[in-house]
NUPADREN-540339 format. One record per residue (C-alpha): residue in three letters; x, z, y. Coordinates in steps of 0.02 Angstrom, whole numbers, padded with zeros to 5 digits, always signed. Layout:
ALAXZY ...
END
This chain:
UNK-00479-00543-01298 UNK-00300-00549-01302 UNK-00186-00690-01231 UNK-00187-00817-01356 UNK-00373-00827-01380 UNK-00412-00824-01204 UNK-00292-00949-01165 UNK-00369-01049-01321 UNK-00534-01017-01264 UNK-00482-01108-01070 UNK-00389-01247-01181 UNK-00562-01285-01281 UNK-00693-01269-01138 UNK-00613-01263-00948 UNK-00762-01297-00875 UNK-00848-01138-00982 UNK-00701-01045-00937 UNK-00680-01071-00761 UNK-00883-01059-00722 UNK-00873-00892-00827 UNK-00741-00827-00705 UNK-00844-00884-00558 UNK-00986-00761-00614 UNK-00879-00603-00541 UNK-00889-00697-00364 UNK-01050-00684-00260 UNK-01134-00827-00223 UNK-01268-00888-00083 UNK-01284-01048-00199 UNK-01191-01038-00378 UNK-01089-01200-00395 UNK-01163-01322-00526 UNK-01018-01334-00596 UNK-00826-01306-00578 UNK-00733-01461-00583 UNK-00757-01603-00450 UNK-00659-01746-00528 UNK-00744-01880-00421 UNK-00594-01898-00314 UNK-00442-01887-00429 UNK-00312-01832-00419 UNK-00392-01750-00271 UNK-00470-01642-00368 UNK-00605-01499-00303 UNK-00669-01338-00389 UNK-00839-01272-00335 UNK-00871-01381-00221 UNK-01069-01382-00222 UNK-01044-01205-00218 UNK-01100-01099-00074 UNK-01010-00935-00028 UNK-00910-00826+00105 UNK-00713-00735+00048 UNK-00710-00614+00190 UNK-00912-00544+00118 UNK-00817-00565-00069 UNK-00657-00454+00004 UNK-00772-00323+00105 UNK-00957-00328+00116 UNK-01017-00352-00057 UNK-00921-00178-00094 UNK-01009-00079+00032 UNK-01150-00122+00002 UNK-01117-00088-00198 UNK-01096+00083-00126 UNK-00912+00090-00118 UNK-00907+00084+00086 UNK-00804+00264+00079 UNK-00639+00183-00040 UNK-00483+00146+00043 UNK-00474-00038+00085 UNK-00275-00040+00173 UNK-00154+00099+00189 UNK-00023+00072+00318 UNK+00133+00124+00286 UNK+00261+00104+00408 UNK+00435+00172+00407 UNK+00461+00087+00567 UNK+00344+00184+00675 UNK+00337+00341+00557 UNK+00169+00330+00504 UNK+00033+00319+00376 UNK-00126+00310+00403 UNK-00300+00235+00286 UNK-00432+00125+00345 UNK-00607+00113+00225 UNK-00699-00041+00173 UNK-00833+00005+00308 UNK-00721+00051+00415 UNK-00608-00120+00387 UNK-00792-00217+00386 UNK-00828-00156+00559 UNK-00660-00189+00624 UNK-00661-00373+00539 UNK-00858-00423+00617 UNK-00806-00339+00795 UNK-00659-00461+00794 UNK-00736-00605+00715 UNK-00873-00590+00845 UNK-00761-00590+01006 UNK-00708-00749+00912 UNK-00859-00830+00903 UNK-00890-00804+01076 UNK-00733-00879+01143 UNK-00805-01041+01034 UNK-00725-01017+00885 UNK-00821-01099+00754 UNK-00845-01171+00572 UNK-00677-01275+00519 UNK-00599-01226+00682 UNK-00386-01186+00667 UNK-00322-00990+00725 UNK-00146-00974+00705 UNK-00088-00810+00662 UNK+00061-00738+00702 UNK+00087-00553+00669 UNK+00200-00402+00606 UNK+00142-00288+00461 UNK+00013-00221+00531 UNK-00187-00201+00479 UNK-00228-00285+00629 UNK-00140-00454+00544 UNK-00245-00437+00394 UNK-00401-00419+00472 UNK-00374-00557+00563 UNK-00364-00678+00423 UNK-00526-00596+00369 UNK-00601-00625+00537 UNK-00564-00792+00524 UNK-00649-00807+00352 UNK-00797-00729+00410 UNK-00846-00858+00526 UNK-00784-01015+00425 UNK-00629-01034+00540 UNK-00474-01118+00454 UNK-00317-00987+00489 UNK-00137-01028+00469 UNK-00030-00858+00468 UNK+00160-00896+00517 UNK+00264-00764+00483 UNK+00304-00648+00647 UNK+00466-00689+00736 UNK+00489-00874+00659 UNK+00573-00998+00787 UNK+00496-01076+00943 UNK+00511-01231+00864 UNK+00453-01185+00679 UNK+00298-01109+00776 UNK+00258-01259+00881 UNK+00289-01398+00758 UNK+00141-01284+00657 UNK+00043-01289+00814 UNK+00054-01487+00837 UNK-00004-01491+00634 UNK-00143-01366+00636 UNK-00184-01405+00814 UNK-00283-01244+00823 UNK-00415-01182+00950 UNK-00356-00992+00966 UNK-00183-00914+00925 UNK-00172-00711+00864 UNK-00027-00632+00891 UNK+00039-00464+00935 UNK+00168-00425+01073 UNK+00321-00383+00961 UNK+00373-00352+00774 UNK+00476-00207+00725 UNK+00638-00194+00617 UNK+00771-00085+00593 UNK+00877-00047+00754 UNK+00777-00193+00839 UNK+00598-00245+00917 UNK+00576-00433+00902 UNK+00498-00487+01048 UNK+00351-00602+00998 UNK+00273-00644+01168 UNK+00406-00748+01236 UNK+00422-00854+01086 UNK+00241-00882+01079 UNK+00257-00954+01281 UNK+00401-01048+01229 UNK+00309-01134+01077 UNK+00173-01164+01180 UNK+00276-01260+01318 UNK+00339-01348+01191 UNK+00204-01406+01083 UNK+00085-01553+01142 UNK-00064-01467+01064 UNK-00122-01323+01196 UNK-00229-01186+01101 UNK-00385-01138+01221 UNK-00320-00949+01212 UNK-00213-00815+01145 UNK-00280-00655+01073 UNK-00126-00521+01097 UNK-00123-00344+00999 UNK-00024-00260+01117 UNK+00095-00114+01033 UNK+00156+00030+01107 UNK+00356-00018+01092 UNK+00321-00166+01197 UNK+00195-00224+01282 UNK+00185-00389+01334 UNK+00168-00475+01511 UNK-00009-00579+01475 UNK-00059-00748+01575 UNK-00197-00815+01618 UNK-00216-00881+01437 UNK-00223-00758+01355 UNK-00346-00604+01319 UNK-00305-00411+01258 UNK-00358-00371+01076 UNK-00481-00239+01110 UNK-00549-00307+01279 UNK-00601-00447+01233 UNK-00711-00375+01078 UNK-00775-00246+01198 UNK-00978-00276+01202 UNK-00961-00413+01095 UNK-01106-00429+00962 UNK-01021-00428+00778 UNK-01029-00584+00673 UNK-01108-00587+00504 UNK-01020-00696+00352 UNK-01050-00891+00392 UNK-01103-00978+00229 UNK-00945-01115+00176 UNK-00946-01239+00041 UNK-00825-01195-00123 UNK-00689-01324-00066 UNK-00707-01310+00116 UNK-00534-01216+00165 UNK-00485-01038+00214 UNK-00326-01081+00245 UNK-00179-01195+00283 UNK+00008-01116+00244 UNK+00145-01215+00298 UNK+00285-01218+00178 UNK+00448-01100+00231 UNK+00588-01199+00272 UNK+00526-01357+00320 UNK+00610-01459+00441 UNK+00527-01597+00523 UNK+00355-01626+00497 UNK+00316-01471+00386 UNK+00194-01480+00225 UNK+00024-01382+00273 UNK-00045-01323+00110 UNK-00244-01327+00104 UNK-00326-01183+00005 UNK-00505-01197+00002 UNK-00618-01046-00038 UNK-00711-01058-00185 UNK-00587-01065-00307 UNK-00456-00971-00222 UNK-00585-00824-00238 UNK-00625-00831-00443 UNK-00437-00875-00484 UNK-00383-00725-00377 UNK-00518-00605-00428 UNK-00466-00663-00612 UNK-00284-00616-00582 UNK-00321-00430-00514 UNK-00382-00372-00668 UNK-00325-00494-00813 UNK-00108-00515-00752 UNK-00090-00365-00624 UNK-00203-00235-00721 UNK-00276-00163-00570 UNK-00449-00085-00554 UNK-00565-00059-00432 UNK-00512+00080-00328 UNK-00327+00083-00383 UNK-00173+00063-00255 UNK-00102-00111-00284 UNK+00064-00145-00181 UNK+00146-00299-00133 UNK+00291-00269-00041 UNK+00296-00443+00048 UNK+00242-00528+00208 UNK+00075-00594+00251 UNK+00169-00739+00326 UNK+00226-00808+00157 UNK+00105-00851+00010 UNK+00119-00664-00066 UNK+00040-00591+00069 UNK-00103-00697+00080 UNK-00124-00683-00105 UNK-00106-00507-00146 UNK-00094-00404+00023 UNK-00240-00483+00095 UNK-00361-00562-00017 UNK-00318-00508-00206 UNK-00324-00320-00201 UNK-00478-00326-00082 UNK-00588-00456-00195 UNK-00553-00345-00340 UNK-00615-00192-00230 UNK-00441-00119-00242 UNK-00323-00033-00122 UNK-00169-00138-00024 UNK-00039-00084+00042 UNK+00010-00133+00209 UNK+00210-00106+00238 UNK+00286-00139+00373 UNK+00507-00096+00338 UNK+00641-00139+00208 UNK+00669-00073+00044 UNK+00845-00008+00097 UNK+00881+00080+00282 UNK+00704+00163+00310 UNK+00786+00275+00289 UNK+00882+00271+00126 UNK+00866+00161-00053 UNK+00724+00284-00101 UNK+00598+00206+00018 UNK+00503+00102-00118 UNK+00488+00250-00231 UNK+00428+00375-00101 UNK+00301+00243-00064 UNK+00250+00227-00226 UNK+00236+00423-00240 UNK+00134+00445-00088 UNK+00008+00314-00128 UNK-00015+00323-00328 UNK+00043+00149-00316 UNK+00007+00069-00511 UNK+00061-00096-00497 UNK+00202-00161-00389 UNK+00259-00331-00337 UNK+00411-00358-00236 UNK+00541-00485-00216 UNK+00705-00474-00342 UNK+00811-00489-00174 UNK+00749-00317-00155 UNK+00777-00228-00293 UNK+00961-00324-00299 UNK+00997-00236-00113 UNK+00935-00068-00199 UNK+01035-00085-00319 UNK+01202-00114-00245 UNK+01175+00057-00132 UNK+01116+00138-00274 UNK+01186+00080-00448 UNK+01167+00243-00531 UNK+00969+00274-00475 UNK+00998+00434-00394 UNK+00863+00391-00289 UNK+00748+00356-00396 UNK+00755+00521-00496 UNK+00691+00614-00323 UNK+00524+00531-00350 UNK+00378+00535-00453 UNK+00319+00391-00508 UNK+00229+00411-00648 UNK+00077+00316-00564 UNK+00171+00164-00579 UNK+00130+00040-00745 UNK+00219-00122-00709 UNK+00334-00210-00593 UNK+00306-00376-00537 UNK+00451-00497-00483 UNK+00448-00665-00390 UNK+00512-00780-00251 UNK+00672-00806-00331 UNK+00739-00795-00501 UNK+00794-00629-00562 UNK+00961-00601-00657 UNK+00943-00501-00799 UNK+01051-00369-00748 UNK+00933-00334-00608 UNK+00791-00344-00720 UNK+00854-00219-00854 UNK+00924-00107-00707 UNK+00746-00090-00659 UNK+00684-00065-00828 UNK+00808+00076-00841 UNK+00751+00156-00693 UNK+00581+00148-00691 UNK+00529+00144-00874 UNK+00378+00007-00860 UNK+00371-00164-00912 UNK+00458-00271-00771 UNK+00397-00458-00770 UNK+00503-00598-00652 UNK+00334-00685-00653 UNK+00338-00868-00567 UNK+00233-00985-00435 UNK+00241-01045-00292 UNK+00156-01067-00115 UNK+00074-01221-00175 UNK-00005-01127-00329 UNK-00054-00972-00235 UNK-00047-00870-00406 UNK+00077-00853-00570 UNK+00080-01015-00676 UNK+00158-00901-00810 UNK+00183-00731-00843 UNK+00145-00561-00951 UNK-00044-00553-00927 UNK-00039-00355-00945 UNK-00224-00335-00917 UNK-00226-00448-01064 UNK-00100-00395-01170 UNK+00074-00320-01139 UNK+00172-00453-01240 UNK+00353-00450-01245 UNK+00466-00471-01087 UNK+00597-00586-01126 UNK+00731-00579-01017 UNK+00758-00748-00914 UNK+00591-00797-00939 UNK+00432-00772-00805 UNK+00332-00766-00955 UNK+00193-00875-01053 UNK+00095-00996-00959 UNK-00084-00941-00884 UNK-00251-01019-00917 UNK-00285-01162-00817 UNK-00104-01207-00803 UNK-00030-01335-00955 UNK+00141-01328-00936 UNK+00286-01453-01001 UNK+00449-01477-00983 UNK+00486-01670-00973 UNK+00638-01787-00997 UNK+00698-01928-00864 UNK+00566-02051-00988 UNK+00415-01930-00924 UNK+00394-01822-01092 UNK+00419-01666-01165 UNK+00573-01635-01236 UNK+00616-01534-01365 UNK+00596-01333-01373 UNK+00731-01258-01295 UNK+00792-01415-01208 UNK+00789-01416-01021 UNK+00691-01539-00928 UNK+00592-01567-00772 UNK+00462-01426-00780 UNK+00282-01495-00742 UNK+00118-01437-00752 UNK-00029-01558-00809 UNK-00180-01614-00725 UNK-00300-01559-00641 UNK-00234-01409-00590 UNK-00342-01238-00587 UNK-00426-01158-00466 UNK-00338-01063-00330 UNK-00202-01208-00313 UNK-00171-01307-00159 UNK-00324-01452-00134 UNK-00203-01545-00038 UNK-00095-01564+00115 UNK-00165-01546+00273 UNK-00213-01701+00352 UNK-00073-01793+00224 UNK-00163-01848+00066 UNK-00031-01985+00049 UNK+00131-01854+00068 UNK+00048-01763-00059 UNK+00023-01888-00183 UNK+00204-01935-00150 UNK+00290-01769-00161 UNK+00185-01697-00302 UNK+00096-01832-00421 UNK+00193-01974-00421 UNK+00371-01946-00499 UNK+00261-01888-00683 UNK+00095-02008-00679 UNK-00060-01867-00733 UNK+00071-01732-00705 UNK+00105-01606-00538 UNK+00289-01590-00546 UNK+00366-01415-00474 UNK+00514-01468-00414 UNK+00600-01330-00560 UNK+00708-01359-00693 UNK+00697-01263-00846 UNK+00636-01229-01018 UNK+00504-01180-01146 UNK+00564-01106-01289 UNK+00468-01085-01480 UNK+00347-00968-01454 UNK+00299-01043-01298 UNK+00391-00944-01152 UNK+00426-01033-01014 UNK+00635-01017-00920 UNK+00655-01077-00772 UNK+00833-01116-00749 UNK+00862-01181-00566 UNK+00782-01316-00436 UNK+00783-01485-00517 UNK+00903-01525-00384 UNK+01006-01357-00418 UNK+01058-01435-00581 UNK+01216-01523-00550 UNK+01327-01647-00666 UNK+01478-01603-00705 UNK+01577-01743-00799 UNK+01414-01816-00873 UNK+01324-01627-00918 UNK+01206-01581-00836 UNK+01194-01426-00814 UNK+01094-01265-00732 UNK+01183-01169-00593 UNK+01038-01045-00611 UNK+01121-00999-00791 UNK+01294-00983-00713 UNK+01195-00865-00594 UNK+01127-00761-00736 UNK+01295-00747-00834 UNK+01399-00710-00644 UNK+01245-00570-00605 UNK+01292-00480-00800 UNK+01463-00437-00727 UNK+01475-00247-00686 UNK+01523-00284-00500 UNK+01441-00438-00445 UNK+01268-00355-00358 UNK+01220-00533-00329 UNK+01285-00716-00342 UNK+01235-00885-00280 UNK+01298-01045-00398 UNK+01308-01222-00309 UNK+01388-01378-00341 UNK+01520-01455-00238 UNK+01560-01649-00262 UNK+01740-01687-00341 UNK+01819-01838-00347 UNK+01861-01832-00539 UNK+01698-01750-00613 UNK+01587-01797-00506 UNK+01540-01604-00470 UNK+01583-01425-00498 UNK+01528-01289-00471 UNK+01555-01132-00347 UNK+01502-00948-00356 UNK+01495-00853-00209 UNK+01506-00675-00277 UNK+01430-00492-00173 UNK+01511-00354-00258 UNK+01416-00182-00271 UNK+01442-00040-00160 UNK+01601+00064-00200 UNK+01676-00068-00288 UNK+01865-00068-00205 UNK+01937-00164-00356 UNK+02070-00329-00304 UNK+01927-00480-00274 UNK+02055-00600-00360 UNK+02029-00492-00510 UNK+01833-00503-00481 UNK+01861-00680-00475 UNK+01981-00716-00623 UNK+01852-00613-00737 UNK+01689-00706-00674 UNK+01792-00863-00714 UNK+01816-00817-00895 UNK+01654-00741-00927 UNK+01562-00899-00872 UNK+01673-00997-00982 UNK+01665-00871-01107 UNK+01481-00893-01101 UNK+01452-01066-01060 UNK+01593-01146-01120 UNK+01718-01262-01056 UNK+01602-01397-01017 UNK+01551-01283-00865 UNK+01703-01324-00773 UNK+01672-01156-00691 UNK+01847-01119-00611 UNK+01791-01096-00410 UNK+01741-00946-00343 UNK+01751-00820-00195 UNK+01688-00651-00128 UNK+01563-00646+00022 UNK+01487-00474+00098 UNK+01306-00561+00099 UNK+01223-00733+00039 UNK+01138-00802+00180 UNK+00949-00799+00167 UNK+00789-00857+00238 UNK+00700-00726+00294 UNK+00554-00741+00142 UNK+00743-00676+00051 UNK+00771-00836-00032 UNK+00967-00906-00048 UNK+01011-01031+00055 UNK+01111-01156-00051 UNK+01087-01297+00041 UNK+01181-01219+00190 UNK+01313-01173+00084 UNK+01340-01343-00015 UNK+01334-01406+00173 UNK+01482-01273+00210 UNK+01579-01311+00072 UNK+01575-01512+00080 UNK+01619-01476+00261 UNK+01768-01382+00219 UNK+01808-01483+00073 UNK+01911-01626+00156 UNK+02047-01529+00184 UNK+02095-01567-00017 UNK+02138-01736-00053 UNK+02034-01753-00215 UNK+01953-01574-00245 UNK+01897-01408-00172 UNK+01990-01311-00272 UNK+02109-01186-00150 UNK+02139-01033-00097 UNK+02156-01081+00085 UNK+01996-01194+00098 UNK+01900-01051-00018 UNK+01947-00912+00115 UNK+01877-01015+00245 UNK+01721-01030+00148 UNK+01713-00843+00105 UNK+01747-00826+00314 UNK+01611-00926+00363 UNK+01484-00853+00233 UNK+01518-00701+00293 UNK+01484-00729+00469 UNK+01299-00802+00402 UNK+01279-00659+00307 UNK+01307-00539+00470 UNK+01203-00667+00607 UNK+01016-00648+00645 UNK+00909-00756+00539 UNK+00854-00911+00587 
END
């Protein structure tokens, strides 16, 4: 079937559809059916269901006879090496580990942090974890002290993974200490500390903690542990978070069918092709398609551990790509944007072949469409800025190209995926009009694969998700859906600013700033002014080689917005930084730099708008841009 009738055939009969799905997961009791709606809005999928992920992600292929395909190939620029581990291979690996767990006391429901570099080792962790029924909670390698141990108070785990360091370029991060330091400052104390111990550093150890491989040494392997459809595989604590941060639950049933369902029916990918995510398993990609997806589908993932540009040149993506037969690629736009200021012509990408390749998947941020066509220059495939979010686990819409290959339309993720009824609603709670921008929501329940919950915060996450749109989850995004049903997401419902009474979407300044020749990538915020209200600012990177006046940059981004936009934009403030400051999942910080500017802004007596108080912005921007992330 193509896209509409399978996304009719979900709107007539969910429960059909989603119990369907479920038959290409292996059971050890099939669920009776899919929806739990006993609770609502806490709603369950599969929840009488009885099954095991890590058996779903390894075991069941072996023992199909498929033990000899490549499960993970790990590719690492940093330590100039490649080298393939098979399903039986990654099996063993993942029951030896699992078992030393067990014996330590790890059990059913218990918490593991994880906190780990690109490496195998972090992946089959996770899957160690899911073979015993123990609840892991990957943070992503080199986060804070502080981010680590407010996740430890949270999860309050029994056992923490870790290795003793993280590589990047020019640097080793030095993991060890700031696992000591998180402990000392956490209340929660985990029982002990499993450290991988690499070769560029090896850590001093403490009585706490126990060495990788001696503590699996004559330990008896563990076989899968039979868990219940919503009982969780993981918690994932949302980047960013200050405070108390916002554990999303994903529990394993439905997390298996919806990803399963993906592999094949969005990404294309069949069993025994190379799929590639070029993420983190600390953030929501990894777990989705480096660990889980590619391996329930009986695929091949990639395991990367560098940066698109630096290791060694802008042509490390496609040599990748080359190497491994890589057919489907997801990656972040932020990457392709850095590729293509060093290398705005593609002379890299004509050394390579990549004729493997079919599509190219975007997400994490919103990708311009001068980055978007840039790629589809390049590369010649269909190249799809599909959107979710950590909460979702999976696309909410995109171009379903194991369905059909509909249009790309530039700006827009795509169409909405089954499961997922999206709207975009007014300030009255519903839908506008096509092509008018509202609050973009999704309608309940969600599908399967989504976030159950928060951990241990039922209440926060009734507050922060159900309750501003009654029978609606809202997504915090602003945007659009236009006639035919595509969806546009235009900026963070708090990204659109009013200016004089408009409202309007920095995330469209963004696109028409990005369509500029120079501009390799631009950030739009607003700024408060004491006669509109607000206005907005564009912080402009210019592309490599460009050696052009920046007042002319400036003066032309100015009139093309207005050009574009019109008048009503009020777009007249702007300035040229050497990088946007980012978090390290490569996501802009504009709340840092609103806080920048409306700390710079009192130096005007009514507005922001000056050369002098600009320069200082564009001065302390670029000294962001150049410090270590935080």
């Amino acid at each position: 079937m193509g896209y509409q009738e399978t996304y009719k055939s979900w709107q007539e009969d969910p429960e059909g559809f989603w119990m369907q799905a479920a038959e290409a997961i292996d059971w050890i009791k099939k669920p009776s059916k899919a929806l739990d709606d006993s609770n609502a809005p806490m709603y369950q999928w599969y929840s009488d269901g009885v099954m095991n992920t890590c058996y779903n992600a390894l075991d069941r292929h072996i023992e199909a006879g498929h033990g000899d395909r490549v499960a993970i190939i790990h590719d690492s620029p940093m330590t100039h090496s490649s080298h393939e581990i098979t399903y039986t291979e990654l099996r063993d690996r993942v029951a030896s580990l699992a078992g030393a767990l067990r014996a330590k006391g790890v059990e059913k429901g218990d918490r593991v942090i994880i906190y780990m570099p690109m490496v195998p080792e972090a992946v089959e962790a996770m899957l160690a974890c899911a073979r015993i029924g123990a609840v892991h909670s990957v943070v992503f390698g080199g986060f804070a002290a502080t981010e680590l141990a407010t996740r430890i108070d949270d999860a309050k785990p029994k056992a923490i993974i870790a290795a003793s360091c993280g590589l990047e370029p020019g640097r080793v991060i030095h993991y060890k200490p700031l696992i000591d330091e998180a402990i000392e400052i956490a209340d929660h104390k985990p029982e002990f500390c499993v450290i991988f111990q690499r070769e560029q550093e090896v850590a001093e150890m403490t009585a706490r903690d126990v060495d990788w491989h001696a503590f699996q040494f004559g330990v008896e392997p563990a076989a899968c542990v039979p868990v219940k459809g919503s009982d969780p595989l993981y918690v994932l604590y949302t980047s960013g978070t200050t405070g108390q941060p916002k554990g999303v639950v994903r529990p394993n049933g439905g997390h298996a069918v919806a990803l399963h369902w993906t592999m094949k029916n969005i990404y294309n990918v069949k069993p025994g092709e190379v799929f590639w995510a070029a993420s983190d398993v600390g953030w929501v990609v990894g777990h989705s398609y480096i660990a889980y997806g590619p391996l329930l589908a009986g695929a091949t993932t990639i395991v990367f551990e560098g940066k698109p540009v630096g290791t060694p040149d802008a042509g490390t993506f496609w040599r990748v790509i080359e190497q491994h037969k890589v057919v489907s690629f997801f990656t972040a736009p932020t990457a392709f944007r850095a590729i293509k200021r060093v290398d705005p012509e593609g002379e890299f990408v004509k050394k390579y072949d990549l004729s493997s390749l079919k599509a190219l998947f975007l997400a994490g941020e919103r990708a311009d469409s001068d980055t978007i066509i840039w790629a589809q220059n390049q590369l010649g495939v269909p190249v799809i800025d599909h959107w979710w979010q950590t909460e979702t686990g999976y696309s909410i819409a995109a171009i379903p190209m194991g369905l059909e290959a509909l249009p790309v339309k530039l700006g827009s993720p795509g169409v909405p995926m089954p499961g997922y009824e999206v709207q975009a609603l007014g300030d009255d709670g519903h839908p506008v009009k096509a092509g008018e921008m509202g609050a973009i929501a999704i309608k309940l329940p969600l599908p399967p694969g989504t976030l159950s919950g928060l951990w241990n915060a039922e209440d926060r996450y009734k507050s922060a998700y159900l309750e501003a749109f009654p029978g609606y989850y809202e997504t915090g995004d602003a945007g659009m859906i236009d006639e035919d049903g595509y969806l546009y997401i235009m900026a963070r419902t708090d990204d659109v600013i009013n200016v004089a009474g408009h409202r309007l979407s920095t995330g469209a300044m963004e696109e028409v700033l990005s369509s500029h020749p120079d501009v390799a990538e631009c950030a739009v915020i607003g700024v408060a002014d004491a006669l509109k209200g607000q206005l907005p600012l564009g912080f402009l990177c210019l592309t490599a080689g460009v050696n052009r006046d920046e007042a002319d940059v400036v003066a032309e981004c100015v009139k093309l917005v207005r050009a574009k936009i019109g008048p009503v934009a009020a777009f007249k403030l702007a300035c040229v930084v050497e990088r946007l400051p980012k978090t390290r999942s490569g996501k802009v910080l504009r709340g840092t730099m609103a806080k920048i500017a409306d700390g710079l802004a009192w130096k005007m007596p009514a507005t922001i708008d000056d050369p002098e108080v600009l320069a200082e912005i564009a001065l302390a921007l670029r000294r962001m841009g150049f410090a270590e992330p935080k």
